[in-house]
C-alpha positions, -999 to 999 in steps of 0.1 A, spaced: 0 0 0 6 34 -10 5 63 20 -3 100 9 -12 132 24 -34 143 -3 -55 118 -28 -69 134 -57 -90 104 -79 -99 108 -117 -101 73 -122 -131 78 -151 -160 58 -154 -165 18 -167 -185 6 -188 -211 -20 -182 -219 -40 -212 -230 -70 -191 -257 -51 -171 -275 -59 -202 -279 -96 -212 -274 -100 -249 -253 -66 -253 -217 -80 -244 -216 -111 -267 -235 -91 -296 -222 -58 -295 -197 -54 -330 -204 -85 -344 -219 -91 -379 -248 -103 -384 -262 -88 -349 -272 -53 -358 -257 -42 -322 -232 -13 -326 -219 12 -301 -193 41 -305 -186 35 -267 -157 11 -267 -123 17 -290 -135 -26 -306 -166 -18 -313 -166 20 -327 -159 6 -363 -192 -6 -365 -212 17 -360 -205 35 -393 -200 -1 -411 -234 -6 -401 -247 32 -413 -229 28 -442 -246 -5 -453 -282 3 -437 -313 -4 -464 -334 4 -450 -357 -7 -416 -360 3 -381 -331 16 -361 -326 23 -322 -303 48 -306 -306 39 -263 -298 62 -235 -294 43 -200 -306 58 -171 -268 59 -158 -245 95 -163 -227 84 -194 -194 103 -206 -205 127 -230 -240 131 -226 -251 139 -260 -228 112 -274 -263 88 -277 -281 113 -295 -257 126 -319 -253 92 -335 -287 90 -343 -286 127 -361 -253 115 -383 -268 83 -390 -304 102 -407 -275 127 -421 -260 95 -435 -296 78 -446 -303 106 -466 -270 110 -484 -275 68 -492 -313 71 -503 -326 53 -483 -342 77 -451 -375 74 -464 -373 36 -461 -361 39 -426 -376 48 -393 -354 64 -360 -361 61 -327 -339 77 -297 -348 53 -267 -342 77 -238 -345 55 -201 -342 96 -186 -371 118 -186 -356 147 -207 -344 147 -240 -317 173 -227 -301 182 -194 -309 217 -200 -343 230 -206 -329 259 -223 -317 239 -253 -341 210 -252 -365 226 -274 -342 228 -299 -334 198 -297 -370 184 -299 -373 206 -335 -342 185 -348 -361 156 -338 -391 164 -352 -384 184 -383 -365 153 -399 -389 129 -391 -372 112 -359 -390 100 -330 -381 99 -285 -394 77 -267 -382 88 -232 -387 68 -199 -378 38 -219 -351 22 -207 -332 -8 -225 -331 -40 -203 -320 -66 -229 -308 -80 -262 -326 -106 -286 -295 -107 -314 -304 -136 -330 -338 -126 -334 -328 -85 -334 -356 -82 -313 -349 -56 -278 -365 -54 -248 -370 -20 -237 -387 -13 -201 -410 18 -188 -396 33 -159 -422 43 -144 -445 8 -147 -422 -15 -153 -436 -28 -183 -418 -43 -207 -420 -37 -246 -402 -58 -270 -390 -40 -304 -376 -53 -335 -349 -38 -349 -330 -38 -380 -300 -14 -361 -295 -6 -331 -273 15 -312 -265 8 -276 -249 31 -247 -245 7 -218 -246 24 -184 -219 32 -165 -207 42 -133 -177 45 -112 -150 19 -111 -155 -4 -85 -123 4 -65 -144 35 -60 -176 23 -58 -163 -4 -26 -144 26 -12 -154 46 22 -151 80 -1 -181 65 -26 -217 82 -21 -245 62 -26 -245 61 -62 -210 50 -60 -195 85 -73 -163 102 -49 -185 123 -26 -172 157 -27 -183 199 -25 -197 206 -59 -181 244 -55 -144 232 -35 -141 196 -54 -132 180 -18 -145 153 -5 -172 163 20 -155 141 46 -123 132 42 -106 171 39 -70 153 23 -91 140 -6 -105 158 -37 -123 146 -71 -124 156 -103 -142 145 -138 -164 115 -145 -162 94 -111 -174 127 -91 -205 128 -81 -209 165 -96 -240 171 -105 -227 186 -141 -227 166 -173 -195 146 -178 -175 162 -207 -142 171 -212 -152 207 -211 -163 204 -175 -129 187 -165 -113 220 -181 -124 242 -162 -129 219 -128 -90 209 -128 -79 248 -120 -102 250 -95 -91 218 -73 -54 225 -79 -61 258 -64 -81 246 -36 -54 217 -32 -24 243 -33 -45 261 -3 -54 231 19 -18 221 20 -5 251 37 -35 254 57 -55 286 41 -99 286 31 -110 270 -2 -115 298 -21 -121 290 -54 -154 278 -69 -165 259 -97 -198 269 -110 -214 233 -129 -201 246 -163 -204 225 -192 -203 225 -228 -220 194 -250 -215 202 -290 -243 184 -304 -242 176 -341 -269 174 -357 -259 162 -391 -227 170 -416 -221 206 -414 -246 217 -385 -241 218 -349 -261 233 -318 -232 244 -291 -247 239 -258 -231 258 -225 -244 257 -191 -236 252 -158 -256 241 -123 -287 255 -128 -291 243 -165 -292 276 -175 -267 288 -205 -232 304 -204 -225 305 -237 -195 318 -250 -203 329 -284 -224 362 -293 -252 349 -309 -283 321 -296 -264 288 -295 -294 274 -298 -296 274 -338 -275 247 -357 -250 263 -372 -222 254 -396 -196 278 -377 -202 258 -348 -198 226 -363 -163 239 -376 -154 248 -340 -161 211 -332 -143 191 -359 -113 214 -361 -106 239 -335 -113 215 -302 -95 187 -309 -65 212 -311 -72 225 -275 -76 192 -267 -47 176 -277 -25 209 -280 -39 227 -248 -61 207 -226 -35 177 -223 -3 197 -221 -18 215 -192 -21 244 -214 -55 256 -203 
């Protein structure tokens, strides 16, 4: 064992393909219609599947879990009818975002725009409807309310799962889990709310933000502050306000560049309503991030 006078824990989140029977052994494999962009293996199918769609009924799933990203299970769905229609073949196909949550979005400020994606291309949400098992041979799913408890079973022709997810279990086990089995600290300080040597950052925290890269960003100068302070003894000074930013395509070329923070409501950084698609903002996305990402964000840069 390892001693320390301060733990900070970023461990990330696992994934938990076999909370749903039928996902682990199916998901990638030809033949199943089961893709997922959540797993390095398995990410290639998803667009060999798009790609070679003719047609039929397709499923995107949401668990009821925090997932990394959370419009990842979403945008899938709006690149795949982007895709459809390039093929020819969108008015022979019918999409269906399975939502187990009971929004479409996190924040109520963007979730009507949202909806008019959704329902200006023909899309449909079923939300409450949470995916509870896997038919592959028979591409049949089981999907259950969660509110009754009943239990629909859909056919499907494609289907995209994002398994739920939660911390890693030498976190989950651990005195300095909550109840949800997230590292229980201050949403404002990032430290642990009873262990004062220990702070939390990212996915396995139980802040109650979205879990995106962007809110990392701009959580990590806050707890190295705070650290810096509690090791010579001085207050906790700095805060971190819930901000978040989820870029959610909504096809080739259009984008809808959500920012908020705790109380859902937005702090955009742009002059204009980020609540239109927009092909500027879809630039942003596919080639100004992933250079603060790589050149910024993970150089310690920002």
């Amino acid at each position: 064992p390892l001693t320390y006078d301060f733990l900070v824990v970023a461990t990330g989140v696992q994934l938990w393909w076999s909370k749903i029977p039928g996902l682990a052994e199916s998901v990638g494999k030809p033949g199943t219609g089961v893709v997922s962009n959540y797993s390095y293996e398995t990410v290639g199918s998803t667009w060999d599947a798009i790609r070679t769609f003719r047609g039929g009924t397709a499923l995107f799933t949401e668990p009821l879990t925090p997932v990394k990203c959370g419009g990842a299970p979403q945008k899938i769905m709006y690149l795949a009818d982007d895709a459809f229609r390039r093929q020819g073949v969108r008015d022979k196909s019918r999409l269906v975002f399975m939502n187990a949550k009971g929004t479409i979005f996190t924040s109520p400020y963007y979730a009507p725009a949202i909806e008019d994606v959704i329902r200006s291309r023909g899309m449909e949400a079923r939300l409450g409807t949470e995916l509870v098992g896997l038919r592959p041979d028979a591409h049949e799913a089981v999907f259950k309310d969660v509110k009754t408890g009943a239990q629909d079973v859909v056919p499907y022709d494609l289907i995209h799962v994002t398994p739920p997810m939660g911390a890693p279990d030498v976190v989950r086990t651990s005195p300095i889990a909550n109840a949800d089995g997230f590292v229980e600290v201050d949403k404002g300080t990032l430290r642990h709310v009873r262990y004062p040597n220990v702070f939390s950052l990212g996915d396995c925290s139980n802040l109650p933000t979205s879990k995106t890269g962007a809110a990392i960003r701009k959580q990590a100068p806050v707890l190295v502050a705070n650290l810096l302070a509690a090791r010579i003894g001085r207050p906790l000074t700095a805060q971190y306000d819930g901000y978040t930013s989820c870029p959610v395509v909504t096809g080739r070329g259009s984008l809808i560049m959500a920012e908020f923070g705790y109380d859902k409501q937005p702090a955009e950084s742009f002059p204009f309503d980020q609540r239109r698609e927009r092909f500027s903002m879809y630039m942003v996305k596919a080639h100004l991030l992933p250079q603060i990402y790589w050149h910024g964000m993970l150089r310690g840069r920002l």
